[in-house]
N, C-alpha and C positions, 0 to 999 in steps of 0.2 A: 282703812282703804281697801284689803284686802276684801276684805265683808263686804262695803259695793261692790266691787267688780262682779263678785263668786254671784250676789244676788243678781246682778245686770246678767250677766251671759252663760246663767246657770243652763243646763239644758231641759228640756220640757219630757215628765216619766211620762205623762199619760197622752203621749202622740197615737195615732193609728198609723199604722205602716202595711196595714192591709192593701194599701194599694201598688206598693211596692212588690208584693210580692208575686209569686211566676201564676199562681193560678188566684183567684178570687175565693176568698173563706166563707161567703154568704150563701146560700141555698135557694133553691128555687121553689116554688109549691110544693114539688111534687117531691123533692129530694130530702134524704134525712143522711146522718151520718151513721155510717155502720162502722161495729167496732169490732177488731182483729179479734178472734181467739186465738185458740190453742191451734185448732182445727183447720182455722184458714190462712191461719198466719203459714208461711212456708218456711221451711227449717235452711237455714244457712249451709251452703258444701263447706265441710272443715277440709282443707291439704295438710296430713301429716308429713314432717320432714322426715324425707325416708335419707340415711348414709349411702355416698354409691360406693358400687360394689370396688375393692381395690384393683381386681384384675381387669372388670368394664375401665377403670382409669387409667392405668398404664397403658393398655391395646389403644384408648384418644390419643396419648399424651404423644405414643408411636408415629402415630396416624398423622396427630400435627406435626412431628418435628419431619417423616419425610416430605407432608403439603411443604413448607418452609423450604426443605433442602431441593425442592421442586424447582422451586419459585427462582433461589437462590441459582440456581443451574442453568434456567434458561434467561436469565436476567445475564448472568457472565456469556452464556455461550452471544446472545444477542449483540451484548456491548463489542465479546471480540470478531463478534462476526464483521462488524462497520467498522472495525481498526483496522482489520486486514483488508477489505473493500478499499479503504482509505489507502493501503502500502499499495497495493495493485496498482491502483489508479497513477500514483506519483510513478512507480515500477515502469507503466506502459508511456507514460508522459513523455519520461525520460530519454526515449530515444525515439529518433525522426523513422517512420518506417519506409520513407524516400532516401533513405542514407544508402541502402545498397546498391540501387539505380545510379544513384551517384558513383559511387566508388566503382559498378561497373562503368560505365562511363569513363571515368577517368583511366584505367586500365585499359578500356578499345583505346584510348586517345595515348594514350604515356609507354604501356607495356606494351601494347599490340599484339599478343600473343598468336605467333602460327601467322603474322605477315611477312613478307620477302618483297622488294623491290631492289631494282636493278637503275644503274645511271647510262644516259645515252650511249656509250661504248661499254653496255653490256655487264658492267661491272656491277655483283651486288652491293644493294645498298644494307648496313645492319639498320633495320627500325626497331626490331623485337629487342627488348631488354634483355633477356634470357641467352642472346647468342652473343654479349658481350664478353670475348677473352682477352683482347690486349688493349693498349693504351689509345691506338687508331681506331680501333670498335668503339671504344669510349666518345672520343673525338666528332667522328661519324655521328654518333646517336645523336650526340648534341647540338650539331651545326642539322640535320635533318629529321629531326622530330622534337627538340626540347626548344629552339627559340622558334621554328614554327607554329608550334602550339600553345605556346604560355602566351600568345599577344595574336591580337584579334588580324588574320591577313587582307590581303586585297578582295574583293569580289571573285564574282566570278567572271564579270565583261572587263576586271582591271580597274576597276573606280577603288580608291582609297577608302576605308572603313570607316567614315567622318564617324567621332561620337560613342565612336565601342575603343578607346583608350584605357588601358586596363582590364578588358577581357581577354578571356582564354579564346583560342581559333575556335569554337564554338560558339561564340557569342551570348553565349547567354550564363557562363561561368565569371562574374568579376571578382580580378584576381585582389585580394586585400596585401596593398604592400607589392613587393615586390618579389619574386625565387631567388634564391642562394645555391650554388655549389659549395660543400663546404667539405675541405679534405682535411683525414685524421691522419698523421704521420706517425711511423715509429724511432724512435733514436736509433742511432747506428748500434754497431758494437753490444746489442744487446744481448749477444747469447757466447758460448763458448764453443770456437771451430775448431773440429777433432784433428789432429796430430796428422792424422791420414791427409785431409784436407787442404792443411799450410803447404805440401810440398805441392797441390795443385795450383799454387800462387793465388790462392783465396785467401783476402786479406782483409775482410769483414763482414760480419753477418747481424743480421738485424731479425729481432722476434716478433710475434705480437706485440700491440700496445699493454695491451691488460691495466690499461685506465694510466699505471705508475710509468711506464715508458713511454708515454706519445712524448712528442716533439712540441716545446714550447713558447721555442725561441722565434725570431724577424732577422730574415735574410735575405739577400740581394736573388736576383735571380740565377734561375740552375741551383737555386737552393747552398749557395755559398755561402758563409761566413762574411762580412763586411773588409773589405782589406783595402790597405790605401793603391793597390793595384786594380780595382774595379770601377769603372765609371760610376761619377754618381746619379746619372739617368738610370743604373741597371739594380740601384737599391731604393728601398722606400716603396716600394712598389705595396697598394693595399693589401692587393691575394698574397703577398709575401708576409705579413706581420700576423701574429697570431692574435685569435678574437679571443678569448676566453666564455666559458657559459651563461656569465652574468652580463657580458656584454648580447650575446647573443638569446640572452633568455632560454636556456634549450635546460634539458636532462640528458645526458649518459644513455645511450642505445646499446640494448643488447643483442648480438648479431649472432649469424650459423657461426662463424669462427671466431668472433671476441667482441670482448666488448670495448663500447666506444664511449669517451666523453663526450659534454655539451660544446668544447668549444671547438677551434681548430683555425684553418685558413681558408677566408671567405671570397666567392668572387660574383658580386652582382650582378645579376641579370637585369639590368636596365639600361632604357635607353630605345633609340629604333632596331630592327632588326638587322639595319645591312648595319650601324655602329658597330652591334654587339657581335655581329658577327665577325667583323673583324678583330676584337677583343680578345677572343677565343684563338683568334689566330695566333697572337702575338703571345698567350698564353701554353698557347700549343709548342712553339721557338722555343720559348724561356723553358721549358720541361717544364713545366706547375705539375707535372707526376711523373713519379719516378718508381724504381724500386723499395723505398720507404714508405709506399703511397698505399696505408693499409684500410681508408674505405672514402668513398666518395658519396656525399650525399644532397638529390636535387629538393631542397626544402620549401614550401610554397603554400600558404596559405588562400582558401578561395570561400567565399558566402556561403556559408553552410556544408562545409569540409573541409576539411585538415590533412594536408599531404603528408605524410611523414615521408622519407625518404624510400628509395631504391636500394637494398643493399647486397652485395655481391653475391649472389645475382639476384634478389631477393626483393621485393616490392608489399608496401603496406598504406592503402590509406583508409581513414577512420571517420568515419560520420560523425558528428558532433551535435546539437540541439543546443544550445544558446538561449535562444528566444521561445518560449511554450507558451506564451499568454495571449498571442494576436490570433491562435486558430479559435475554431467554434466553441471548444471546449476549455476554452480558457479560463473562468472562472471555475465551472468542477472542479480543475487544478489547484488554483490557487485556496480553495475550501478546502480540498481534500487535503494538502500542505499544511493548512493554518490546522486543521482536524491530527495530523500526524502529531505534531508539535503538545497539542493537548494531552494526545494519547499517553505520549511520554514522559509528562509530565507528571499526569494522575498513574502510570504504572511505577515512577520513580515513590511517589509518596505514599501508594502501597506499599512497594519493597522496602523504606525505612521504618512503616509501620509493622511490618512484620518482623525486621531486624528488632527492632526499640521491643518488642514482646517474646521475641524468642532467643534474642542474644545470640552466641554461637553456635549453638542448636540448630537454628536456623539457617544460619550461611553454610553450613555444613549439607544440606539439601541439595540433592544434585536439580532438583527445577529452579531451584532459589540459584544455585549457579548459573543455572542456564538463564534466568530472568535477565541478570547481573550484565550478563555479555552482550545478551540483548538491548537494555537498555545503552550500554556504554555504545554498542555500536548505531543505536537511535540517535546519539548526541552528536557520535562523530558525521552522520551521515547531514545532520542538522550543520555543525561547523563547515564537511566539505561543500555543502550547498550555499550558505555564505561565504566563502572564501570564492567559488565556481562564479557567481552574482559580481564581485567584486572586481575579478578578473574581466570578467565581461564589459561592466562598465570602461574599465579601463583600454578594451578591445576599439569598441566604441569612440570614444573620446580622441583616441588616434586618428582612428578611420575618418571623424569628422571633421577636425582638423587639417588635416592633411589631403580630404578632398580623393581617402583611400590609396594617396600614392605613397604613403610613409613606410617605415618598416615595421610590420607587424607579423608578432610571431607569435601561435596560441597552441605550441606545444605546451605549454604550462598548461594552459588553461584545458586542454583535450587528455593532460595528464591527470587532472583534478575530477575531471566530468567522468573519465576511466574509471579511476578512484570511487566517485559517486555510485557510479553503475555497479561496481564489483557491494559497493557494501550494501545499497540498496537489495542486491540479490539476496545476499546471506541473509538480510532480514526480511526480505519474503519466504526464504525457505525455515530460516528459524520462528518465524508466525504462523506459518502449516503446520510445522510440526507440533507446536503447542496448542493450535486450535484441535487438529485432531487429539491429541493427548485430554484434551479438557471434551472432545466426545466422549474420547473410550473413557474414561475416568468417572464419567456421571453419567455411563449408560445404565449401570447396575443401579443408580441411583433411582432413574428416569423407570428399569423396568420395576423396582420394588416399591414406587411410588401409582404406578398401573398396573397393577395387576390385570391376569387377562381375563375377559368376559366370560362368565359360563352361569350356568343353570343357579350358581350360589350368589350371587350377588341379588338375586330376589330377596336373601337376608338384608338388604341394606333399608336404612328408612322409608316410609313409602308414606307422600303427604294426598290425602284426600278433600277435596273444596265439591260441594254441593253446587251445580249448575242453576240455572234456571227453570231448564225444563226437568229437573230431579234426576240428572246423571249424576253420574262419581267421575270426575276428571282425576286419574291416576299415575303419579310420577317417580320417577324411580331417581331419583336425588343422588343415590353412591354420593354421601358428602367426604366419604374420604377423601376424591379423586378433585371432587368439587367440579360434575359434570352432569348437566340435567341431561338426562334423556328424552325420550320420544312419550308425549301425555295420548294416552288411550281414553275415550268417555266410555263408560261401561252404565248399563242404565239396570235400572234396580228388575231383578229377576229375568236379565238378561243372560244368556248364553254366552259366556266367556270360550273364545277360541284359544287356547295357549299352543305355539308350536310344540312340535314330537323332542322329547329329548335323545341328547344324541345318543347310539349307540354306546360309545367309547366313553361318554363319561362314568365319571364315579359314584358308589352309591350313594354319598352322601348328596352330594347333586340331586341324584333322580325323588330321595327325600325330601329335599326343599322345596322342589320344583310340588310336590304331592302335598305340601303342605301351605303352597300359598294361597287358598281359599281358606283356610281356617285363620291364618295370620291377617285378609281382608277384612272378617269378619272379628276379632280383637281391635284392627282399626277402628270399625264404624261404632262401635260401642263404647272406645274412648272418644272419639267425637260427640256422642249423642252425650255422652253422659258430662262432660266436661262443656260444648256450647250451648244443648237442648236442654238440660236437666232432667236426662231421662224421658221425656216425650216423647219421641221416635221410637216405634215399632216398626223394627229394619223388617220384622219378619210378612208385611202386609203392607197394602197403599191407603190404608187408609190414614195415614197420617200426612199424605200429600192432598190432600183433598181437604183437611184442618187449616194447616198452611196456606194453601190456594184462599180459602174463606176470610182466615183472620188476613191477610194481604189484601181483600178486596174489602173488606169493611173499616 
């Protein structure tokens, strides 16, 4: 079986395949085959392998590892160029820069600094916060510039303010929630009265609070004790019960003469104005301040600022940013944020790669420290910005709720956004100072990787390509740098202009610069001999005129 097959689809030896191939084998009348000698046959270029020189390869091996540490340098300085562009950005975001307008604003309106008015019989009136000394100044301020201004007034022809409910006498301030008075008391008996003192029939003294001494208890009015001698219309009273901080959602304030807790005894501001002002009245009777009365604070939240309190005699309010995503620049934000996030991510998986390779060694670096603090403060600034979001929401949800008349208090929340701002800073100043550091650190890098221009760099490789018209186009390559320069055409038995060298350089310069006609001419003679095989006679035209012929036939 095998034997048919082999004979069926054996292949055919004596085929012609003459026609297959690229030129035709037959001859024409007039043509005969000529056969190579010795003579016409052309000899082969053999390339012996020559060894390179050891010091020509160590001076490469240099050459690449600074190209590399080049590359390497301005790849990092790049990456932290756009981390820190990145910090700026959230940096500037951060804070409203209408926040000071505001906050002055609310000082012409609250403090009044340097006003004086007087009541029809002549009497001054206190409006300035600052000329507050006794318990009637206090009083005064409140019935004549604090329920004035926290609620929107009459016109100016008398008509009712329909529709501005919940603004400040400005109208265009609405107040979130409602203002609080809230006074910090201190216990009696809290200090020890000198010897001298007792026989002036001084028979208690009371100190700072210093957080441990405020007053925590719920008392009848005049600040008594509950006794079955007291009416019970005269206890129970709310400004009488003590609020604590977690009721009140506050932090601890620290003031010129002490500090204070979050909570105390609270008395709403709400309601119309002639209500509340009779409220204050009746509060005024009861003594709601006395000698124990060691700080009084008007607390009040408004749409894009946070009041903190007035305190003796002392006044602070703080701009706040909440919302950054409805301006123009809203999304930059939100990239530049999501870009933060990345940053620290891939600088944290750096810093354990370099830990996992260096062990102790490594943590012992004072930049590896400094990395260390940096990133932890990247995390935390990450957490207080979620927590700041959360807070927010929750600001929100109130406010909607409640149609903004509920109690809302974003001392927390203006405590957190603080917080943000303080750490954010440190890590813009700790990102300057490492971007420059990773300048000056790869500047010696960057100058040992360019060297500067002079007369010697004519030594560097120099590539020549033959034109058209039989120029030399000539480039100065400097592959160390890996920068082409400026291609000159120079045409054959042309007048080469070379600038003068300089005075001040060196002689070895003025050498190189004197020997770069002879090193052109090495050029062109490895050209001719390595693409022409020797045919080019650099020293004459007449070999451009060969050329021209064999091109045109």
């Amino acid at each position: 079986m095998a034997w048919v097959l082999s004979a069926i689809f054996k292949s055919e030896t004596n085929v012609d395949d003459s026609a297959e191939d690229e030129e035709d084998t037959r001859l024409d009348y007039n043509e005969e085959f000529i056969e190579k000698t010795a003579a016409t046959r052309k000899k082969k270029r053999t390339i012996a392998f020559k060894p390179l020189d050891p010091e020509a390869l160590e001076l490469v091996k240099k050459e690449r590892l600074k190209e590399k540490m080049l590359w390497a340098v301005l790849k990092e300085v790049l990456f932290y160029t756009l981390y820190l562009s990145t910090l700026y950005i959230i940096s500037v975001s951060n804070r409203d820069p209408s926040a000071y307008l505001m906050k002055d604003h609310l000082v012409a309106t609250l403090i009044r600094p340097g006003r004086q008015d007087y009541a029809a019989d002549q009497s001054p009136l206190i409006f300035e916060i600052m000329q507050i000394q006794t318990e009637n100044d206090f009083w005064n301020w409140t019935h004549n510039v604090v329920i004035q201004e926290t609620r929107a007034q009459n016109w100016y022809n008398g008509d009712a303010a329909y529709g501005l409910r919940g603004f400040l006498n400005d109208r265009n301030s609405r107040m979130m929630g409602y203002a609080i008075l809230r006074q910090v008391r201190s216990q009696p008996n809290t200090c020890v009265i000198p010897v001298g003192m007792r026989k002036q029939n001084i028979t208690s003294c009371a100190y700072y609070s210093e957080y441990i001494h405020e007053e925590r208890g719920d008392f009848c009015t005049k600040w008594r004790r509950r006794a079955s001698y007291i009416p019970d219309e005269e206890c129970g009273w709310d400004e009488f019960s003590y609020k604590n901080s977690a009721e009140l959602k506050s932090f601890p304030i620290v003031g010129k003469l002490d500090g204070y807790g979050g909570g105390g005894y609270v008395v709403k501001l709400q309601g119309r104005a002639e209500e509340l002002s009779e409220k204050l009245k009746d509060l005024q009777q009861a003594e709601w301040t006395d000698h124990l009365t060691r700080a009084i604070f008007l607390e009040f939240s408004i749409y894009n600022a946070n009041g903190p309190p007035p305190v003796l005699p002392s006044w602070r309010f703080d701009g706040i940013r909440l919302l950054q995503y409805h301006t123009t620049g809203g999304f930059v934000v939100i990239l530049a944020e999501a870009l933060f996030c990345i940053f620290t991510i891939y600088f944290t998986v750096v810093l354990l790669r370099g830990i996992c390779k260096g062990k102790m060694a490594y943590l012992r670096l004072y930049w590896t420290m400094w990395e260390c603090i940096q990133i932890t403060l990247s995390y935390a600034a990450i957490g207080l910005y979620v927590y700041r979001y959360m807070l927010t929401q929750d600001v929100l949800e109130v406010f909607e709720k409640t149609y903004g008349n509920g109690y809302i208090r974003m001392q927390r929340v203006g405590l957190i956004d603080e917080s943000l701002g303080y750490v954010i800073g440190i890590l813009v100043f700790m990102g300057t100072i490492t971007y420059l550091k990773l300048l000056r650190t790869h500047l010696q890098v960057t100058q040992a990787a360019l060297p500067p221009v002079t007369a010697a760099t004519w030594d560097e490789t120099v590539v020549a390509a033959v034109d058209e018209n039989g120029g030399v186009a000539l480039e100065d390559l400097e592959t160390t740098l890996g920068i082409i320069g400026t291609t000159n055409t120079v045409k054959p038995n042309a007048q080469v202009e070379i600038n003068p060298v300089n005075p001040q350089s060196s002689e070895e310069d003025r050498k190189n610069v004197g020997d770069f006609s002879g090193k052109v001419d090495k050029m062109l003679d490895h050209i001719n001999t390595i693409y022409f095989n020797g045919e080019i006679d650099i020293h004459n035209k007449s070999w451009l005129k060969k050329m021209a012929s064999k091109q045109a036939k």
